[in-house]
Structures are given as structure tokens and as C-alpha cells.
C-alpha positions as CSV (number, residue, x, y, z in Angstrom):
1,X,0.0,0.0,0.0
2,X,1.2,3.4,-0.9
3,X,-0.2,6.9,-1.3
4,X,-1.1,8.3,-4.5
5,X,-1.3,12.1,-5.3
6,X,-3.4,13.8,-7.9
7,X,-1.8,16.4,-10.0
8,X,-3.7,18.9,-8.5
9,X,-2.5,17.8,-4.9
10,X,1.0,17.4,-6.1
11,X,1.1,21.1,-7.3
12,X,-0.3,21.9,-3.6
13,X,2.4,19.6,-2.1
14,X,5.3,21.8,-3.9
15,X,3.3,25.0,-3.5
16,X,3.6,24.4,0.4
17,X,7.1,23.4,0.5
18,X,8.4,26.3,-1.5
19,X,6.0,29.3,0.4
20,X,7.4,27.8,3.4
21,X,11.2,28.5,2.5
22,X,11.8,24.9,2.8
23,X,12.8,24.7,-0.6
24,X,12.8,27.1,-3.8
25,X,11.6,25.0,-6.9
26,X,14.9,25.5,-8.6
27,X,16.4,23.2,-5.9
28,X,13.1,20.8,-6.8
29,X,13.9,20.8,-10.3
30,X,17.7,20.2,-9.7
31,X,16.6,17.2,-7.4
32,X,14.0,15.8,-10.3
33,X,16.7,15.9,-12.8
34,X,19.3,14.5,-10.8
35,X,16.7,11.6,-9.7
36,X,16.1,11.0,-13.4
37,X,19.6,10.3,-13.9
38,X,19.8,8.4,-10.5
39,X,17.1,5.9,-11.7
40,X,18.8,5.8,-15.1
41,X,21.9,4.7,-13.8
42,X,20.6,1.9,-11.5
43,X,18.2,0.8,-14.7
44,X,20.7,0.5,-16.6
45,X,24.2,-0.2,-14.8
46,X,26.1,-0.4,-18.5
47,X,25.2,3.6,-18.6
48,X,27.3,4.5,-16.1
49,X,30.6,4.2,-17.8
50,X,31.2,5.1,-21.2
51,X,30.1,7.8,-23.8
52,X,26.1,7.2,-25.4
53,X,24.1,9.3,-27.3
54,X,20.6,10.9,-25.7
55,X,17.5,12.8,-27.4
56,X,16.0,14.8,-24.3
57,X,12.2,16.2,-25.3
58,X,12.1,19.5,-23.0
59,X,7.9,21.1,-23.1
60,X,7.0,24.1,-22.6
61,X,6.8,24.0,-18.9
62,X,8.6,22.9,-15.7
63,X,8.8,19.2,-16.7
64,X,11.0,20.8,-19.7
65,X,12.9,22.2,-17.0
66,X,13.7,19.0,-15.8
67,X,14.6,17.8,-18.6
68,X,17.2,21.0,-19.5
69,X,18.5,19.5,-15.8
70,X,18.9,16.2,-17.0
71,X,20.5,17.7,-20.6
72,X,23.2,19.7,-18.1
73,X,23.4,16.5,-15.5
74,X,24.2,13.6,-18.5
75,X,26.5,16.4,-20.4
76,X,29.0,16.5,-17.5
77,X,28.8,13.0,-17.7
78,X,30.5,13.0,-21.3
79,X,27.5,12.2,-22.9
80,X,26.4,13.4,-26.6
81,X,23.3,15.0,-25.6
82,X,21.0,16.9,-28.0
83,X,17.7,18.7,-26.4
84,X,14.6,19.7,-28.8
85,X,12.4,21.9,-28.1
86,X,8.7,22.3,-28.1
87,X,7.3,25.6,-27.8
88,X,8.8,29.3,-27.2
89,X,11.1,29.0,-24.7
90,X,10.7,32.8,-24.1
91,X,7.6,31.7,-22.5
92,X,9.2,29.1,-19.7
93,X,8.0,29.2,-16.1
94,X,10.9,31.7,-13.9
95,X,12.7,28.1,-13.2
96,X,12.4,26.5,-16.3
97,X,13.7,29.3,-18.4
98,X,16.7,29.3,-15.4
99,X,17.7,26.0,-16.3
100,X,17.5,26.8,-20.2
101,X,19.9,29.3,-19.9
102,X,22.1,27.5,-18.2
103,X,21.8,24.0,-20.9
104,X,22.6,27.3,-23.5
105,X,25.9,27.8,-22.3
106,X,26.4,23.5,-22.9
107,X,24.5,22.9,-25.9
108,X,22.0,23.8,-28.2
109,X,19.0,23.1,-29.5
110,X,16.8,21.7,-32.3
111,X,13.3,22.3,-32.4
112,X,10.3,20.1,-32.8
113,X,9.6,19.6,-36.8
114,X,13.1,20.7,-38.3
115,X,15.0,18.4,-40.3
116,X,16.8,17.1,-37.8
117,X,13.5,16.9,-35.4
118,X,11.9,14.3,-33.0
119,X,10.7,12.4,-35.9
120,X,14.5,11.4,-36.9
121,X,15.1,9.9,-33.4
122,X,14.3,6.8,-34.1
123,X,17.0,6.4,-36.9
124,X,19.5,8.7,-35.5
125,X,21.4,6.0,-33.6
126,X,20.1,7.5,-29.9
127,X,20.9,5.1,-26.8
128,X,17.8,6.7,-24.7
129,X,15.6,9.0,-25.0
130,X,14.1,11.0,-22.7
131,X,10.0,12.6,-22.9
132,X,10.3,16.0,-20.8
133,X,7.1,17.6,-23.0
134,X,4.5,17.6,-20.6
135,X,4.5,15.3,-17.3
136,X,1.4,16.0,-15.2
137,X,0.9,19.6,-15.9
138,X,-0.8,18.4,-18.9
139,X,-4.5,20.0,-19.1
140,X,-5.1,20.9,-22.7
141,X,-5.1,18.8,-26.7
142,X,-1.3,18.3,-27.3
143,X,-0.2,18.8,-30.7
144,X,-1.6,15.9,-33.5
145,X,2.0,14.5,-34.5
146,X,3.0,14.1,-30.5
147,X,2.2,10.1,-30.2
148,X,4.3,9.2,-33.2
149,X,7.5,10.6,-31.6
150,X,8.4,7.7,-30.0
151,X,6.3,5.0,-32.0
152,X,8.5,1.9,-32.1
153,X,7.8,-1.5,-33.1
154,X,6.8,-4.0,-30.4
155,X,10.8,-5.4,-29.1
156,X,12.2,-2.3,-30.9
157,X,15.4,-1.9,-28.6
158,X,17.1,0.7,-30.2
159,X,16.9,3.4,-27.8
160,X,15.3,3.2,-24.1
161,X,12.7,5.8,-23.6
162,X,12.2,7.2,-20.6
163,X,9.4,9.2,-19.5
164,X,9.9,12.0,-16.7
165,X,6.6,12.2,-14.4
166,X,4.4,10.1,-16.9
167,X,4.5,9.8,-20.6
168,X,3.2,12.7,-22.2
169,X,-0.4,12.7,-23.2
170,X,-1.5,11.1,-20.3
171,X,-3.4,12.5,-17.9
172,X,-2.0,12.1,-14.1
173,X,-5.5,11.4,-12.5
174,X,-7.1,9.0,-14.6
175,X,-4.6,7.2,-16.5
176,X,-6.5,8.2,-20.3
177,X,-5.1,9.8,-23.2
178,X,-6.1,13.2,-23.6
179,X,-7.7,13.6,-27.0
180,X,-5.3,15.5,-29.4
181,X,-5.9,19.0,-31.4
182,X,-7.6,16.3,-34.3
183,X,-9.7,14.5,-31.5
184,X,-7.8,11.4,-31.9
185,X,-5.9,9.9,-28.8
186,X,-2.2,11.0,-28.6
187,X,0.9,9.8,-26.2
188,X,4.2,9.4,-25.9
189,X,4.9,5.6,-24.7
190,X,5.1,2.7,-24.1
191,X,8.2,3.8,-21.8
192,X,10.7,1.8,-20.5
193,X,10.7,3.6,-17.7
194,X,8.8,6.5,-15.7
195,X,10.7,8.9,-13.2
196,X,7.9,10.4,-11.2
197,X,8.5,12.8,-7.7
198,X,7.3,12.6,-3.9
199,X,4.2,9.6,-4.8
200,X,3.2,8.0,-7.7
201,X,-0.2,9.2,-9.4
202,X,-3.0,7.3,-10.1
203,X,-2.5,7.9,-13.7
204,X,0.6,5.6,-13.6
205,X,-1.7,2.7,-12.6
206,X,-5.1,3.5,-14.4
207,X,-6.3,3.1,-18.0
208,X,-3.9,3.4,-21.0
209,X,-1.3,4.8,-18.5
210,X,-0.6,1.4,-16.9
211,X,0.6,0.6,-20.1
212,X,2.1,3.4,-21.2
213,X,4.1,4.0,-17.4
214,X,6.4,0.5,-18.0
215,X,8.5,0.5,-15.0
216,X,7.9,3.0,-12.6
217,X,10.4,4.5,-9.9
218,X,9.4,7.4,-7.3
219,X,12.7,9.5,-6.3
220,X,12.5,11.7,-3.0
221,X,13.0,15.6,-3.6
222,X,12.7,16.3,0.0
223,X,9.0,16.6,0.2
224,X,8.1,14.6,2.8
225,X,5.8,15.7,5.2
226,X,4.8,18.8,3.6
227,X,1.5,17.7,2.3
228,X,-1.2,20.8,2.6
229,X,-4.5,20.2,3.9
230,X,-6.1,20.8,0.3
231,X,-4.0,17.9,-0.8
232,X,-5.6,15.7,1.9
233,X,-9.3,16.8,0.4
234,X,-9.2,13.5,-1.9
235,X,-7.5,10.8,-0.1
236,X,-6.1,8.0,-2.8
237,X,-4.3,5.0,-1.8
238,X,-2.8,2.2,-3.9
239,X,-2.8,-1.3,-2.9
240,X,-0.4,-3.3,-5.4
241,X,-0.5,-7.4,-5.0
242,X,2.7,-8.8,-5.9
243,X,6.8,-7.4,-5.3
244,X,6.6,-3.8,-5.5
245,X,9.9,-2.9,-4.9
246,X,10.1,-0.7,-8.2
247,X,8.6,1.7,-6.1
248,X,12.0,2.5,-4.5
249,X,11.3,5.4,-2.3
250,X,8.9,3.6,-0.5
251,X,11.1,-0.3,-0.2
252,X,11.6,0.8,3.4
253,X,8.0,1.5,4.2
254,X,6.6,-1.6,1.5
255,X,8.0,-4.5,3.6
256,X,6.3,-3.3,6.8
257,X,3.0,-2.2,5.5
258,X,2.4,-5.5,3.9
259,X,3.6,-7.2,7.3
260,X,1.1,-4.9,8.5
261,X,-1.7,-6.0,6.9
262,X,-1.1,-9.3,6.9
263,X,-1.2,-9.1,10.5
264,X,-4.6,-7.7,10.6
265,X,-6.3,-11.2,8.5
266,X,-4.4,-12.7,11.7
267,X,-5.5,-10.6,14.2
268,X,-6.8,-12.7,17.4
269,X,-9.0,-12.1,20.5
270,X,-8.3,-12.9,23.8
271,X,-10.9,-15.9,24.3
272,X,-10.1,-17.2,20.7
273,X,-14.0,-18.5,20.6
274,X,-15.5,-19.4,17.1
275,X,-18.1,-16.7,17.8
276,X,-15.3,-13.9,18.6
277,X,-14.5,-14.2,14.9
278,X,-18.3,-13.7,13.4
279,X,-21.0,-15.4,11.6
280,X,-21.1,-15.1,7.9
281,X,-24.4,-15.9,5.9
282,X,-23.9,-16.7,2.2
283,X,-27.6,-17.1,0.7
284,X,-28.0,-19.2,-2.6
285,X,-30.2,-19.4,-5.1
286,X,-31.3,-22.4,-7.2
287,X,-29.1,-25.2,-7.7
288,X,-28.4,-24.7,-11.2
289,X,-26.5,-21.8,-9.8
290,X,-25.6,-23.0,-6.2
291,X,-21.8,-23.3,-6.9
292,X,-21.4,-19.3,-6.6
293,X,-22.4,-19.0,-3.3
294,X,-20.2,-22.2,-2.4
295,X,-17.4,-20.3,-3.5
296,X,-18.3,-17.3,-1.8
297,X,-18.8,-19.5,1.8
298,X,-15.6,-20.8,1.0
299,X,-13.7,-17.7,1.2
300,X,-15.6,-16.4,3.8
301,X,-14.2,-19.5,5.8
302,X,-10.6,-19.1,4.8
303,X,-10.6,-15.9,5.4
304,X,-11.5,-16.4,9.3
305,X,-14.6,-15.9,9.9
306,X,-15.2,-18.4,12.6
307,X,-18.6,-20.1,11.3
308,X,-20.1,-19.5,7.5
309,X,-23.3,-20.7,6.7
310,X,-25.5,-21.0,3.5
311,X,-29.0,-20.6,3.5
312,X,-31.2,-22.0,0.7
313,X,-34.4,-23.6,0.0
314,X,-35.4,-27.5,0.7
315,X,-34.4,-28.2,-2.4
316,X,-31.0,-27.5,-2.6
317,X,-30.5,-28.4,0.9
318,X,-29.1,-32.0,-0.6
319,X,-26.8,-30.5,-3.1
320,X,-25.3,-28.6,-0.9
321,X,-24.5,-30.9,2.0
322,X,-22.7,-33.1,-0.1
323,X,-19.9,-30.6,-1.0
324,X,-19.9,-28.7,2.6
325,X,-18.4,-30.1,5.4
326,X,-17.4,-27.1,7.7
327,X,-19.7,-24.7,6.1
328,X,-23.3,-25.4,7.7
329,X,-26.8,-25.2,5.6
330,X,-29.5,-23.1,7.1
331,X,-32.9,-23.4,5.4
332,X,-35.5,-20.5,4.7
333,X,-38.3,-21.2,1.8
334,X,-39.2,-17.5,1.5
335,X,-38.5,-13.9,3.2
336,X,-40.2,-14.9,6.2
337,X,-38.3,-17.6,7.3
338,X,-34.9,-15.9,6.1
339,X,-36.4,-13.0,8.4
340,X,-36.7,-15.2,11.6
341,X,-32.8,-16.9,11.1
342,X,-32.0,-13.1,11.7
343,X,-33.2,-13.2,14.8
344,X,-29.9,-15.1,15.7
345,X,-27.7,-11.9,16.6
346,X,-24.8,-13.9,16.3
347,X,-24.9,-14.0,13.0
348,X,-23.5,-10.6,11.9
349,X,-22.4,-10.4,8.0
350,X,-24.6,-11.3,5.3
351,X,-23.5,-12.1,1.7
352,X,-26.3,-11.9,-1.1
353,X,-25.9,-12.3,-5.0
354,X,-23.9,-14.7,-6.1
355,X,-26.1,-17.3,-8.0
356,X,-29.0,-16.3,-6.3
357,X,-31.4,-15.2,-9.1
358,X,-33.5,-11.9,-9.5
359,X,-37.1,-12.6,-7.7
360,X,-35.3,-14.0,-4.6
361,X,-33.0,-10.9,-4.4
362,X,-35.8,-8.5,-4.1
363,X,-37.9,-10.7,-1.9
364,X,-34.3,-11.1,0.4
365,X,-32.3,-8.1,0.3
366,X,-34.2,-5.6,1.8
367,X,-34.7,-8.0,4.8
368,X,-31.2,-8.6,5.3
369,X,-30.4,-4.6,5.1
370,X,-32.9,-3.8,6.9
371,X,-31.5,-6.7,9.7
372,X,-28.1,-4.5,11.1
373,X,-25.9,-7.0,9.8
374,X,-23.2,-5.9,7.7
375,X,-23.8,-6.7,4.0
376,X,-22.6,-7.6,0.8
377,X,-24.5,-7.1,-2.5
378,X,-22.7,-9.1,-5.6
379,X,-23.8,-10.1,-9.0
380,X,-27.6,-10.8,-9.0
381,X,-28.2,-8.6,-5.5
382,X,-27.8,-5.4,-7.8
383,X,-28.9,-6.3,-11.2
384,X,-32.3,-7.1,-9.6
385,X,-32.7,-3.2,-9.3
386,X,-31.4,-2.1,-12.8
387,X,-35.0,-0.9,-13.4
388,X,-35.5,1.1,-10.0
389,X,-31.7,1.9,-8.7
390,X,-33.2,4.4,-7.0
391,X,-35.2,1.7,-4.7
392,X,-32.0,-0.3,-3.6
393,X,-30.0,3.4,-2.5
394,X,-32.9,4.2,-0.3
395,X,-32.0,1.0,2.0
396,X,-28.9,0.6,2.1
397,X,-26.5,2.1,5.1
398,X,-23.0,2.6,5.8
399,X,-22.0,-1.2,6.9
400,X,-22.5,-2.0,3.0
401,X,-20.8,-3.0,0.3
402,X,-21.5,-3.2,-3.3
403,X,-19.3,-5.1,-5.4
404,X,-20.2,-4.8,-9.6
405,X,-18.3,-5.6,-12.4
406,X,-18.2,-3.1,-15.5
407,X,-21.7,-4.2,-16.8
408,X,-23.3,-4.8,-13.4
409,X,-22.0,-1.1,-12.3
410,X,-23.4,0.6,-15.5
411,X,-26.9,-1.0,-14.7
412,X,-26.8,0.8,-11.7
413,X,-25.4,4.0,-12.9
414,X,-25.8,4.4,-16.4
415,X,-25.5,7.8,-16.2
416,X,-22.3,7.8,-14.3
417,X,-20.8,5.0,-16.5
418,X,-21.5,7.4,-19.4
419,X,-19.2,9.7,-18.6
420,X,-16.2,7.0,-19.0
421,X,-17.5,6.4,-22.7
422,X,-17.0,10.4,-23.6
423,X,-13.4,11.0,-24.5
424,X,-11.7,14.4,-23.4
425,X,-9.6,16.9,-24.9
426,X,-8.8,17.9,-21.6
427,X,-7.4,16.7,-18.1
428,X,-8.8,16.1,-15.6
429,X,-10.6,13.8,-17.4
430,X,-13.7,11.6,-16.2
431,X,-12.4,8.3,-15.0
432,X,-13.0,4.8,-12.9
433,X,-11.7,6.6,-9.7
434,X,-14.2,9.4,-10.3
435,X,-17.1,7.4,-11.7
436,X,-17.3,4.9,-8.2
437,X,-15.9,7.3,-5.7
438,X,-20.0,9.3,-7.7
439,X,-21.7,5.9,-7.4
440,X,-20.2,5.9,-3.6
441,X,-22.1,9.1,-3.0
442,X,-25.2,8.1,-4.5
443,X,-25.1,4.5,-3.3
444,X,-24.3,5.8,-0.1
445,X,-22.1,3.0,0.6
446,X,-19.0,1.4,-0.5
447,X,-19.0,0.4,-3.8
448,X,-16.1,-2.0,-4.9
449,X,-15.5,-1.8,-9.1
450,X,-13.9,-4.6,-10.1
451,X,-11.6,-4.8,-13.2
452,X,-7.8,-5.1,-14.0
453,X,-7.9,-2.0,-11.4
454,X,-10.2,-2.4,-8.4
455,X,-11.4,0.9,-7.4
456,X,-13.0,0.8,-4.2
457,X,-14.5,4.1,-2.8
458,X,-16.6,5.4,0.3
459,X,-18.4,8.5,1.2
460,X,-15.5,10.5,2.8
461,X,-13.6,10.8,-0.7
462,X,-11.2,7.6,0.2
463,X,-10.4,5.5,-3.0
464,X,-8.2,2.4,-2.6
465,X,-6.8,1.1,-6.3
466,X,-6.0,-2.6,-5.9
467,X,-3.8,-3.0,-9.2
468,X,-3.4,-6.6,-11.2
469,X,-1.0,-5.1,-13.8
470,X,2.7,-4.7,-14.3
471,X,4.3,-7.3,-11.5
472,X,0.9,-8.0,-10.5
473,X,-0.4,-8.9,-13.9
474,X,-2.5,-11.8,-13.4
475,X,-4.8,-12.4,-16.4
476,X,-6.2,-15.6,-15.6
477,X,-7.8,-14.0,-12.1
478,X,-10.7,-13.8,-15.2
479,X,-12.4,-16.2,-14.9
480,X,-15.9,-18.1,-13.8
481,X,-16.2,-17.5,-9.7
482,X,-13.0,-15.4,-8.6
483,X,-16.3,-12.6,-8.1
484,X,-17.6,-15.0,-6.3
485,X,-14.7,-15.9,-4.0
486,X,-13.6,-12.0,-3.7
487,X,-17.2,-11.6,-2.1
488,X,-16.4,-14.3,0.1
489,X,-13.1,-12.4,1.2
490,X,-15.4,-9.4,1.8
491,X,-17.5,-10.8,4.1
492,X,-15.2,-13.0,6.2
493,X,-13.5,-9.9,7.2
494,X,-16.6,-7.8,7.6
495,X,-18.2,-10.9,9.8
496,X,-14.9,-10.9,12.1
497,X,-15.2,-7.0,13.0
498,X,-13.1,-5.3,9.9
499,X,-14.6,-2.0,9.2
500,X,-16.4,-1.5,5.7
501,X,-13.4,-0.1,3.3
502,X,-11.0,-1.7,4.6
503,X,-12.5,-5.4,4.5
504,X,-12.7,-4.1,0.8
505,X,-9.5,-2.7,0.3
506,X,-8.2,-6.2,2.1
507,X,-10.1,-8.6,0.7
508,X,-9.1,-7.2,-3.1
509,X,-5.4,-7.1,-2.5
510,X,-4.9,-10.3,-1.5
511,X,-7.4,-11.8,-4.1
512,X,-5.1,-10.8,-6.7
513,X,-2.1,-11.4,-3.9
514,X,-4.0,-15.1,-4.2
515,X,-4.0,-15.0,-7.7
516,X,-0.4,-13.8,-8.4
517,X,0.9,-16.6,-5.9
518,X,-0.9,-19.4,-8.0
519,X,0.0,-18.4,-11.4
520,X,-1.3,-19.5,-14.5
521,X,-4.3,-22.2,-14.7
522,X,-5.9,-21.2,-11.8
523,X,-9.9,-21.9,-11.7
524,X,-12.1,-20.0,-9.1
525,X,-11.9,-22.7,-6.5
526,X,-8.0,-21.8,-6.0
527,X,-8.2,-18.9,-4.9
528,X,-9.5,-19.3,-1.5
529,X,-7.5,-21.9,-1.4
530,X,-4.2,-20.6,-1.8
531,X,-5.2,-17.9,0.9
532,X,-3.1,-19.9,3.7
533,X,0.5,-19.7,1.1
534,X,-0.8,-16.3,1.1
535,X,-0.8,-15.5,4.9
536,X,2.5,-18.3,5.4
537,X,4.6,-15.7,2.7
């Protein structure tokens, strides 16, 4: 788990530092450049001795600046650097144009377009290349010729790129390409590497900038605890499954956080009773569809809760018992019934949806939120509403969670899911991490959006981003029942006292943690089942 910083809160970060006389932002820029170079170096041990040739890309802002540092930095080094130029650099922020002058006195320049422009590099014999255009400052259409700069073919290793912040034409907060001046989508990318300041953005992780990021390090320029209170308006945290140790400012920090959480799933109570750890309720539907909520008992049960129990109708009650063994069968033919097991205040955390069919969710769930019990809605639970959303907000409370997929989520909000369909010319644009941290506020609960980024959002503008790309790319987590199972994880933790988000935010990191560990092959049913490696590691 790390923190994430929009652009908008990075630019308050810095704002703070330098009005305080901590720093000036020409020391910031020095420190960018030089951690550029830094993260170059320990990339790429070879570069560290010899002579190579570099293209640096400086914009027409302060991510230009850093790359006139970097020019200056890699020049004393030796190297054969030549800098082009986009833009009037009459026009440069106070510190970029400082740094200009002083790359003038080294070396010159070529800009964008001439003969011996950007669109050369890639048969100029460069050994790296490095995108200083735009970074996260980025708000407006860039130019139409921009994402063929660095256009290589798939394994073209003639040159490393490397991208300084995040590869221009991305926006920071979402992770989309901005629309260029022709309305088509323009970036620079896929890097080989990403430099990016103080915390990584949600950009690098989101969307087409996942992609586009490639490796990503985080250097220090000395702005750590300077974060303003308008920074802290839109809390975003990152939980990444797998080794995140390309995150190098934070390696320190990484190795105790995840011994952190781990610790939490193992958290015990004095008396160690079953009942200390909670009683989850999984309710199934018809048989044809009873193996969802199976999986979902199952992870309920590996993930502690002490005792998980389905409860179906008499007819499944067969099926059922002959695949359960620790997970116990409770049977309710209608609403009434399922009202009176309630009754049992021992049982705390209720799990509806998966497999369970449309009439018997509206006949169920508002009884179980209208019990107290904490609650999970999945699958079926909220397509059962698609034609009255409306209905299903008006019950549901803060100990909820809602956990859609794409399709499910735009069902529910099709006005919100929209919005991620219109492209933008400008940034911030709409994405994921806005669209649920909407459907939070509407919902008025958590809502949990599954995809290759699980954003998970509640009502006090908190958004966890569990990530299965880069190290964590796990492709075959698609597949029939790992929903299923991840509403299991849910509810386990929310039946053995976890608080809301963070049962999410637990639950989804070490479902892809789960996933990740298993590799290749896996089928819903390993998932929960590879939970104890998990925990062991």
C-alpha cells in the first residue's frame, strides 16, 4: 500500500514546500533531474561508464525544466546529448527558463519539426531518449504529430525511452489519453521507464497509463511531510498485490506495511472462541446456480470468519450438504423464514448475490439490510434493481458494500458510466476513480468496481486502487467465480469486525495477492485456497 497524489495535490504539495522556505523550486527541479539520472543509472548499470548518445524532449513547462537538468546532468557525464524543443522558450515558467539558460551555455538546440527533429530519433542512432514535453501539468489537446514521436515496433530496442513524471499525453488522475488537437488519442509511450516525484499518481496505474508508465520508480525531492490540507481533500491509496519494490522510495516502508496487513487477517482475540470471529451468511439461489455462493462461503471460511453458513431452500439443501463439510446449511423457503434466522444476533455479516437469481433478491435483500448485519451485495443482489436503482439506495447504510463488475456497475449508474465512454480533450478527465468514488455518493455505501484496477470508494472521498497489472499482472484472475470468491473475502472480514473499506480494500489485494501466488491455470476454486500460502509468505 502506498499513497497516491493527484496532480492537483502534487502542485499543492510543492506549492507548500516552497512558500514555506523549505525549498525554492529551482532546488526541486535540480533534485527531479538528478533523480532522473539516479534511476537511469541503477536501470541500466552499463550507462554509467562510457560515452552514449541521448534525445532529451524539453515542453513548454517545468517538466522541460527538468529535462534541460537532466541535458546539463548527463552532459558532465560525457555524454552526446541533443535537447529539442517544443514551444517558445521565451515563454518558460521563472525556473524552467533558469535551467535553459544554463543547458545554452552547454549545448544547443533543435526544435520540434526541423530536419533534424523528433521524428528522426528513431533512426539517428540515440541510446535513450528522454519525454520531458509535458508530465502531469498536462490540461489541454497536445499537438496531433506528438504520439508518433516515440512510435517503435513491439521489441524495438534501439533506444530506451524514458518518461519524466508520466508519458506525455496522459493524464495524471485518470490514467487516459487526452484527446489531441484532431480529437484522436495521442501519447508518448510505451516507456521503459517512468521517473515520477514525492508519490506515484493514479495515472501511472489507471487506464492506458498502466501501459504506457512501464516501469515505474518514485525519487525523493525532499517533500516529505509537507502535504497541505487541500491535498488531503481526496485521499487515494494504492494497494499493489505482488513485489513492489520498483517503487524504491517507498522499499523501506513496502515491507512493513504489507507485514502490516497481513497481520490484521491474523489478528486474534483474547478468548479465541469461534463466535469472537463472526458469523457469515452466504444465501443461494437455485441449484443450477448453487456453486457461486459455495465459493463465496468458501472464502468467507478461509478468510477467518469463525462459522459461514448457507441458507437455501429445501431443495438445494441436498446438493449442498454433499460438497460442505465445515460450512453449515440453514434453510429459509421465503422472506419470512430468512427473516426469523436473523433473529440469531450472532450471525453478523450477510452475503447476497452470487447465484441467487433476480425474484429472490428482491424478496431477500431488503430484509437482510434492513437486519443491522453488515452486507454484501454481488452479481444478481444489484442487477435485480437495474429498473428502480433508486429503490436499492434508499436501503442501504454505511456497513454495506457493493461489489459490480463493468456491466453490473453501469446498470446501476448508467449515467455515471456514461461519462467514461465520452473522451476528453482535456485533463482532468472523467475516470474509474471518479465514476465509483460518484456511485459511492449516490449508493451511499462502498461500492467496490472490479476490473484489471479495483477501485474501491466510500463517502469521505477515500479511493483504494488494488492493481493486477505490471508485477501483479494476473490475467487468468478472469475467470468463472474469482467474483464470487472476492465476495467471500469481503464478508469474512466484515463478519470478524473489519470495518467496511477496509474489508474491501483487504479482501481485493490479496485476491489478486492469491492470484499472483498461483500463477497461470488457476480456476475460481483456487483462490480461497491458496489464501493460507498467502498469509505463510
Amino acid at each position: 500500500m502506498f499513497n497516491l497524489l493527484t496532480a492537483e495535490q502534487m502542485r499543492a504539495t510543492e506549492r507548500v514546500a516552497i512558500e514555506s522556505g523549505a525549498v525554492t523550486g529551482l532546488q526541486l527541479m535540480e533534485r527531479a533531474g538528478a533523480g532522473v539520472v539516479s534511476a537511469i543509472m541503477k536501470e541500466w548499470p552499463d550507462f554509467e561508464t562510457g560515452v552514449y548518445r541521448v534525445a532529451i524532449l524539453c515542453g513548454p513547462g517545468n517538466n522541460g525544466g527538468d529535462g534541460y537538468v537532466i541535458a546539463r546532468l548527463l552532459k558532465e557525464r560525457g555524454w552526446d546529448v541533443d535537447v529539442f524543443v517544443l514551444g517558445d522558450v521565451e515563454k518558460l515558467p521563472t525556473d524552467a527558463k533558469a535551467n535553459y539558460r544554463i543547458w545554452s551555455g552547454m549545448g544547443g538546440i533543435s526544435p520540434v519539426g526541423s530536419k533534424r527533429g523528433v521524428r528522426s530519433i528513431i533512426s539517428t542512432g540515440y541510446h535513450l531518449v528522454v519525454d520531458a514535453l509535458f508530465g502531469t501539468g498536462l490540461v489541454r489537446p497536445i499537438s496531433d504529430n506528438l504520439g508518433e514521436l516515440m512510435e517503435r515496433p513491439v521489441g524495438d530496442k534501439r533506444f530506451k525511452l524514458v518518461c519524466v513524471d508520466i508519458a506525455s499525453g496522459v493524464c495524471a488522475d485518470s490514467g487516459q489519453i487526452i484527446a489531441g488537437c484532431d480529437g484522436r488519442e495521442n501519447a508518448v509511450g510505451p516507456a521503459d521507464l517512468t521517473v515520477t516525484f514525492h508519490r506515484a499518481k493514479p495515472g501511472h496505474i489507471l487506464a492506458e497509463g498502466s501501459r504506457l508508465t512501464g516501469k515505474l520508480r518514485v525519487v525523493d525531492i525532499g517533500l516529505a511531510d509537507k502535504l497541505s490540507e487541500v491535498s488531503r481533500d481526496l485521499n487515494i491509496s494504492a494497494s499493489l498485490a505482488g513485489d513492489t519494490r520498483w517503487f524504491v522510495s517507498y522499499s523501506s516502508d513496502n515491507g512493513k506495511l504489507r507485514r502490516d496487513k497481513i497481520m490484521q487477517v491474523h489478528k486474534v482475540y483474547r478468548t479465541a472462541h469461534k463466535y469472537d470471529y463472526g458469523h457469515a451468511l452466504v444465501v443461494a439461489g437455485s441449484i443450477e446456480s448453487s456453486g457461486a455462493a459455495r465459493l463465496a462461503a468458501r472464502g468467507a471460511l478461509r478468510m477467518g470468519s469463525g462459522l459461514v453458513s448457507i441458507v437455501c431452500d429445501e431443495s438445494s439443501v441436498a446438493t449442498h450438504a454433499t460438497q460442505l463439510n465445515a460450512i453449515m446449511i440453514k434453510q429459509a423457503e421465503d422472506g419470512n423464514e430468512f427473516r426469523d434466522l436473523l433473529r440469531d444476533k450472532r450471525l453478523n455479516a450477510i452475503c447476497l448475490g452470487p447465484g441467487l437469481g433476480y425474484e429472490k433478491a428482491r424478496e431477500f435483500v431488503p430484509i437482510a439490510l434492513a437486519s443491522g448485519c453488515k452486507v454484501v451485495l454481488d452479481a444478481d443482489s444489484l442487477v435485480a434493481y437495474e429498473d428502480d436503482p433508486g429503490q436499492l439506495f434508499a436501503m442501504l447504510h454505511s456497513q454495506c458494500v457493493l461489489t459490480p463488475h463493468a456491466g453490473e456497475f453501469a446498470r446501476l449508474f448508467p449515467d455515471i458510466a456514461n461519462q467514461l465512454d465520452n473522451k476528453r480533450s482535456s485533463c482532468p478527465v472523467y475516470s474509474r476513480v471518479n465514476a465509483t468514488l460518484d456511485a459511492a455518493k449516490r449508493a451511499g455505501a462502498i461500492v467496490l468496481l472490479k476490473g484489471s484496477n479495483t477501485i474501491i470508494a466510500d463517502l469521505s472521498n477515500q479511493i483504494w486502487i488494488s492493481s493486477a497489472s505490471k508485477a501483479e499482472f494476473a490475467p487468468w484472475l478472469a475467470t468463472a467465480g474469482a467474483g464470487d470468491i472476492l465476495a467471500g473475502f469481503i464478508i469474512g472480514l466484515l463478519a470478524r469486525g473489519f470495518a467496511p473499506l477496509q474489508a474491501a480494500e483487504l479482501a481485493a489485494w490479496l485476491h489478486v495477492e492469491c492470484a499472483c501466488s498461483f500463477g497461470p491455470g488457476l480456476i475460481a476454486e483456487d483462490i480461497s485456497e491458496q489464501l493460507p500460502v498467502v498469509l505463510r509468505a
